[in-house]
C-alpha positions as CSV (number, residue, x, y, z in Angstrom):
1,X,0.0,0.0,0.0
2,X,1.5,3.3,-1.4
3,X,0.9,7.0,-0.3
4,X,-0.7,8.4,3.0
5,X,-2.3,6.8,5.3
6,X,-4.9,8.6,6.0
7,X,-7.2,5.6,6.9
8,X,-6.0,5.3,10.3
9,X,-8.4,7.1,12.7
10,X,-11.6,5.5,10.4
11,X,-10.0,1.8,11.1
12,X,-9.4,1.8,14.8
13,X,-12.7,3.7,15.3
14,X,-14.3,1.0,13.8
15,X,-12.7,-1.5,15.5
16,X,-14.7,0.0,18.3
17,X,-11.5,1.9,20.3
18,X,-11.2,5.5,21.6
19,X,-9.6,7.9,19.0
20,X,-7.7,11.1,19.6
21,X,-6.4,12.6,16.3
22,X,-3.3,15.3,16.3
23,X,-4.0,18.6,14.3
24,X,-2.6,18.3,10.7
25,X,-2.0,14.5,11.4
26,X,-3.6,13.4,7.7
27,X,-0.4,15.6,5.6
28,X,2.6,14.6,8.4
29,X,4.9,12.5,7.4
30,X,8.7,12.9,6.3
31,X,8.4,12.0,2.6
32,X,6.4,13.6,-0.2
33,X,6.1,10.5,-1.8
34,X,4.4,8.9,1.3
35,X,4.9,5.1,1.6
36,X,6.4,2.3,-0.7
37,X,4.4,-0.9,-0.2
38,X,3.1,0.0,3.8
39,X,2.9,-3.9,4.7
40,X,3.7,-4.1,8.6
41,X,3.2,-2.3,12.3
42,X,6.2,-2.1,14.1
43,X,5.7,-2.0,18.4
44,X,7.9,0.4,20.5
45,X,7.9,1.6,24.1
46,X,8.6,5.1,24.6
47,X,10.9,5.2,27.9
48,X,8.7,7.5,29.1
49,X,8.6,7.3,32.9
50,X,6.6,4.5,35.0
51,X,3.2,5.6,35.1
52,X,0.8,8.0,33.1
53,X,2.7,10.4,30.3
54,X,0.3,12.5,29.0
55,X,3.1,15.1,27.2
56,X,4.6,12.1,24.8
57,X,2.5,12.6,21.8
58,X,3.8,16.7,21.9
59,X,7.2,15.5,22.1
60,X,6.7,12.9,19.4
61,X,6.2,15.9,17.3
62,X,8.3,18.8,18.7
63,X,11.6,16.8,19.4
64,X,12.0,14.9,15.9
65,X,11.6,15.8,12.5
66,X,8.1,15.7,11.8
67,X,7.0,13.0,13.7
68,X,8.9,10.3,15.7
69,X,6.2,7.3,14.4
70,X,2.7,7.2,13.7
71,X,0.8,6.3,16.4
72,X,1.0,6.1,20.8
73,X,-1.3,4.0,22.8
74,X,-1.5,5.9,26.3
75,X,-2.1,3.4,29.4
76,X,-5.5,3.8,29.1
77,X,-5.7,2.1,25.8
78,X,-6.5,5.3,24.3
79,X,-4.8,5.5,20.4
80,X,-3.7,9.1,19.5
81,X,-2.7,9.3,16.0
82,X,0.6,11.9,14.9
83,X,1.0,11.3,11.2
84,X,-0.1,9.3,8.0
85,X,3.0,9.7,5.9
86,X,6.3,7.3,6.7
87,X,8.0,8.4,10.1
88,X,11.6,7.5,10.9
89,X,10.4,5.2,14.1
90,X,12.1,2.3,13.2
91,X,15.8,3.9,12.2
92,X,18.5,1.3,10.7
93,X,16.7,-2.5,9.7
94,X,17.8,-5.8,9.0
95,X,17.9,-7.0,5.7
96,X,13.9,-8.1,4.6
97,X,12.6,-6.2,7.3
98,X,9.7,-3.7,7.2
99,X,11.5,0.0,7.6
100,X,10.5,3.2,7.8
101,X,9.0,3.4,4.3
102,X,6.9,0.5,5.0
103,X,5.9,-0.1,8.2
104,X,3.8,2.1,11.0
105,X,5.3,3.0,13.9
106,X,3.5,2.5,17.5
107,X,4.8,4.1,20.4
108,X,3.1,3.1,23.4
109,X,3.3,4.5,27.3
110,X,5.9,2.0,28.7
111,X,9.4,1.8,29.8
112,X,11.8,-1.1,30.5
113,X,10.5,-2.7,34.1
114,X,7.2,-1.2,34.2
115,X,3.9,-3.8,34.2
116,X,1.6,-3.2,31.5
117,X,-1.8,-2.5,32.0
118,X,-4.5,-4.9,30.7
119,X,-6.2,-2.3,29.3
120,X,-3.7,-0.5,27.4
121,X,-2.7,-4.5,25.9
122,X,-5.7,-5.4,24.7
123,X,-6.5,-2.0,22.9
124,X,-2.6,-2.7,20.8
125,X,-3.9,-5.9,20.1
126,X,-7.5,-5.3,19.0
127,X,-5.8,-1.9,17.1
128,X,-2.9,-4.1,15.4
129,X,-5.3,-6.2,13.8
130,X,-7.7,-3.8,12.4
131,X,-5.0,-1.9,11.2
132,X,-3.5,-5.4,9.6
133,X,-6.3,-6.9,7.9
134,X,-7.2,-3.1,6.3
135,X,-3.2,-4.0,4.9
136,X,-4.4,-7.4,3.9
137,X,-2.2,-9.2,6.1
138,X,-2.3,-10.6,9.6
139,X,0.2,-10.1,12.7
140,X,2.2,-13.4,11.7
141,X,3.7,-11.6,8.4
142,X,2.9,-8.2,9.6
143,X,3.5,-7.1,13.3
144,X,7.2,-6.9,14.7
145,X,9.4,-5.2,17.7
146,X,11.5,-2.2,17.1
147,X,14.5,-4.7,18.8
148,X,13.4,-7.4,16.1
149,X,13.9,-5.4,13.2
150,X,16.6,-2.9,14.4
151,X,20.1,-3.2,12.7
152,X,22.7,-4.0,14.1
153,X,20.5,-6.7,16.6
154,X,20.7,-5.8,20.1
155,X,20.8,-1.9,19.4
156,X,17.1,-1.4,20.6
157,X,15.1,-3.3,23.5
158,X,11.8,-1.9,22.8
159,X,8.7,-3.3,24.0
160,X,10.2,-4.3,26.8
161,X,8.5,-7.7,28.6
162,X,6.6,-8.7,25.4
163,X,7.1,-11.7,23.2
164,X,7.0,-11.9,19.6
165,X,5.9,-14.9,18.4
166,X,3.3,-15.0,21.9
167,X,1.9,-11.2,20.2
168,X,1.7,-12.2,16.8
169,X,-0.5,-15.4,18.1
170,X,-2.7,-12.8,20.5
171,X,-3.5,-10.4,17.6
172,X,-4.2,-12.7,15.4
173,X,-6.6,-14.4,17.6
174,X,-8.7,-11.6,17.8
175,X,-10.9,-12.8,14.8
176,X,-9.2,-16.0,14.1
177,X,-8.3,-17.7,17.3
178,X,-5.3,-20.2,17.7
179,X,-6.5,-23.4,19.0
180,X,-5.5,-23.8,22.6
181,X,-4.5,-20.0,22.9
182,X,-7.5,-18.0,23.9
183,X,-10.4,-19.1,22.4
184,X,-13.3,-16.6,22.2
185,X,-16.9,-16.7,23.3
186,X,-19.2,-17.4,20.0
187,X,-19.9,-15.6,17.8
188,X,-16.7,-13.4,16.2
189,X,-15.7,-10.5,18.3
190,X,-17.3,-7.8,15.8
191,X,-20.7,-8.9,16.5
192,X,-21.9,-6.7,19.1
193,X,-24.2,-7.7,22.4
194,X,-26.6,-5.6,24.7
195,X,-28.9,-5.7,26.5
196,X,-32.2,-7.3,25.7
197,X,-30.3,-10.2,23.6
198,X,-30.8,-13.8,23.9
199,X,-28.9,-17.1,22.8
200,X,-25.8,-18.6,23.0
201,X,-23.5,-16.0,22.7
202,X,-24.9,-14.0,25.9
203,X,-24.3,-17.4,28.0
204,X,-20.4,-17.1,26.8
205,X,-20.6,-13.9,27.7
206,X,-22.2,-14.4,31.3
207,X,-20.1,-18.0,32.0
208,X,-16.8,-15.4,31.4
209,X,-18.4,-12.8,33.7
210,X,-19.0,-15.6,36.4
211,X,-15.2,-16.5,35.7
212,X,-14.1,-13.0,36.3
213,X,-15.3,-12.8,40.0
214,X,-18.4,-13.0,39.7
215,X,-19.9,-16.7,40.9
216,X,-23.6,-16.1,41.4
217,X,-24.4,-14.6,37.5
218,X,-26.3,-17.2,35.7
219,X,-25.6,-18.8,32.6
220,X,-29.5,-18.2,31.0
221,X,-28.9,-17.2,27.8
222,X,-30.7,-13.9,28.1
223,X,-29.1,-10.6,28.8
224,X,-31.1,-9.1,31.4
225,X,-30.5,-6.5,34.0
226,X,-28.3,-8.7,36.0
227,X,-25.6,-9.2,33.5
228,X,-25.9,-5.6,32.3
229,X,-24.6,-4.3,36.1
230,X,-21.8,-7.0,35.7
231,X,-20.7,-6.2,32.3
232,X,-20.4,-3.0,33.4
233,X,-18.3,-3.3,36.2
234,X,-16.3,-5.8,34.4
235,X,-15.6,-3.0,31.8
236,X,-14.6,-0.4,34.5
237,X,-12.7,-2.5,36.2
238,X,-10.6,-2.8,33.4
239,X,-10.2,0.2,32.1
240,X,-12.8,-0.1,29.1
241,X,-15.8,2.1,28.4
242,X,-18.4,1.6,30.4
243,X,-21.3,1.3,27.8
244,X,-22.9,-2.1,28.8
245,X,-22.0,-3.2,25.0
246,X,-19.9,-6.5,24.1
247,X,-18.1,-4.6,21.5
248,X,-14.5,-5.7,19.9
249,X,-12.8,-4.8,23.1
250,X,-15.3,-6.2,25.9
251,X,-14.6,-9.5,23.6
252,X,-11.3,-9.4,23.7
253,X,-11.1,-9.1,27.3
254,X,-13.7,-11.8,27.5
255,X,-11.5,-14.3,26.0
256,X,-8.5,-13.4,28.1
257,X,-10.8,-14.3,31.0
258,X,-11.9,-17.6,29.3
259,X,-8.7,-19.2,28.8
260,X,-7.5,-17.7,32.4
């Protein structure tokens, strides 16, 4: 994929996460041309200091040329997108592997030691793969680390406390689940739930509930009040919006909980 990309904001929106777009993001990027084959997401952490950075995404801008990647994930699983034109994020690369003019750079709120929060996890994997399959590709071909693809190997530790081939299998499993990995409630995480639905896929959704700490929800089938006030709590609890709706990231945490 060649040019801008200008998509961004419109793809993780849709995959149902919280947006905040940077003035003048859609024409930033460091080459006219824009990209040469965009094909992968490269992961960073952004040594911030051990808690909540809010100032990152200023310096991102005002302390590198143009933009220092495309995209930060705050702790809060909160995507704030900098630019849609190439960014120099990834620096010198292997041989064969995605660089700057063909990968997206996301720099998220973490440094080396610090634990990450469940919250701000499950919003980079839910993100990765919308922003994968829009590429037409999936996080096995298309998701590395900064230290993976950094030349000469060992010059960069970024995300620190991750594994690769454990984060390729999680993002992919967000609409295609590895066997024996986490394996979701029916039906695929894009179908929403609410309250006032029935069947199958509200009992996977209250047997997970009763899994997360809460014993005495019954598996009916039916989504009444009962299971809207847990939902709820479950969401807060972990950092999602508190809508009472099984949306892409309620499912996501869901299956975390079901393979637990």
């Amino acid at each position: 994929m060649n040019g801008f990309a200008t998509w961004l904001a419109d793809v993780l929106t849709d995959a149902g996460l919280h947006v905040r777009e940077l003035d003048g993001w859609r024409t930033r990027g460091h080459y006219d041309g824009g990209f040469s084959g965009l094909r992968a997401v490269v992961w960073h952490h952004d040594a911030s200091g051990e808690g909540d950075s809010p100032g990152v995404p200023a310096a991102m801008l005002g302390n590198w040329d143009v933009a220092a990647a495309q995209l930060w994930v705050d702790r809060s699983g909160v995507w704030h997108v900098l630019a849609a034109g190439p960014a120099y994020h990834a620096g010198r690369v292997l041989p064969g592997k995605p660089d700057n003019h063909t990968s997206l750079g996301v720099e998220t709120d973490h440094t080396t030691g610090e634990d990450w929060p469940e919250a701000q996890l499950l919003s980079l994997r839910v993100g990765t793969h919308a922003i994968l399959s829009h590429l037409g590709t999936d996080a096995a071909h298309g998701l590395e680390f900064h230290r993976t693809v950094c030349s000469p190997p060992g010059r960069k530790s970024d995300p620190d406390g991750l594994v690769l081939a454990d984060e390729r299998r999680r993002v992919d499993a967000v609409a295609h689940p590895v066997p024996g990995l986490v394996p979701p409630p029916r039906p695929p995480v894009d179908l929403p739930l609410h309250k006032g639905d029935h069947g199958d896929r509200v009992g996977d959704v209250q047997r997970a509930l009763a899994k997360a700490g809460n014993p005495d929800l019954q598996e009916t089938g039916s989504f009444d009040g009962a299971t809207d006030l847990v939902l709820r709590r479950f969401q807060d609890n972990r950092g999602i919006d508190e809508d009472g709706v099984v949306g892409p990231l309620t499912w996501a945490a869901l299956r975390v909980v079901a393979h637990a």
